[in-house]
N, C-alpha and C positions, 0 to 999 in steps of 0.2 A: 472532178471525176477521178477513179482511182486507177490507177496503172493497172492494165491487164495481165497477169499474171502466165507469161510463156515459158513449156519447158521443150527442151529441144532433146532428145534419147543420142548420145553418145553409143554405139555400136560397135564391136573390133572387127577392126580392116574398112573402119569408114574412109571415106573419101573426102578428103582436105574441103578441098573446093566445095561440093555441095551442103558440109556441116558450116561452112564458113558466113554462106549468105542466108541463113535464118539468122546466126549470131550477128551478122552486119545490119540486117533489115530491123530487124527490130532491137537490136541494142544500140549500135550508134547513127544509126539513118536521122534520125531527129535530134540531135541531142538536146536544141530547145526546148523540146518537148518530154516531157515523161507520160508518157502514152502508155509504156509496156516495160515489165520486168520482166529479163532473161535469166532462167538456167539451166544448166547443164546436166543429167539427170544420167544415171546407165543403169542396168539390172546390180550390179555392187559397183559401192563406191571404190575409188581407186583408179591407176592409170586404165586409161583405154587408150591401144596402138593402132595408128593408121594403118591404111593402104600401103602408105609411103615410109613408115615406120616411124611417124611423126607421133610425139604422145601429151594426151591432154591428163592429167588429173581432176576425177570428180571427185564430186564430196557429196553428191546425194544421189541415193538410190530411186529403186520407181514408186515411194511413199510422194515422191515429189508429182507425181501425177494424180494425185486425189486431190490436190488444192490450185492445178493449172487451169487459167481460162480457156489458152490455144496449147496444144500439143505439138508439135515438131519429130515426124522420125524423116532427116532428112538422105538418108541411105542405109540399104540391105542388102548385103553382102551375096543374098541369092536368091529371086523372089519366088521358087521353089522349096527354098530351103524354111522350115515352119517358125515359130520364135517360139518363146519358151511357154509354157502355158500361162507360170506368172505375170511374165511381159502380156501375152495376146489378154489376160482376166484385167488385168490397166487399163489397157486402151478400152476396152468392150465399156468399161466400168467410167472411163474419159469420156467418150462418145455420145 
């Protein structure tokens, strides 16, 4: 069987903790197991700054969501606040 294919959306002013336990659960929860490929996706690639002012660099944008099995947006910043129309046409398009 082939490794499920996860991307998890990087967001600025994410939240350590919450981006942390998709990365944990399905990247090293098993390691015996290759059940699932993780990564890291944002609206552009490049650094995205925490909450904490903690920064991760990605390397792929939301092309990476046309070829994920499970999606991941594990924090947003204000669930008022709308996302982009490109980001919200991915997920509709993920879904």
């Amino acid at each position: 069987m082939a490794a499920l294919s996860v991307a998890v959306l990087a967001t600025a002013g994410f939240s350590p903790f919450h981006f942390s336990v998709p990365c944990i659960l399905f990247g090293s929860a098993l390691p015996q197991q290759d059940l699932f490929h993780i990564d890291i996706c944002a609206e552009k690639s490049g650094p995205v700054i925490s909450e904490m002012g903690l920064s991760i660099m990605v390397t792929h944008g939301l092309t990476l969501l046309d070829r994920a099995d499970i999606v991941i947006v594990p924090y947003w910043h204000n669930p008022e606040e709308k996302p982009s129309q490109a980001l919200l046409d991915k997920l509709v398009a993920a879904w």
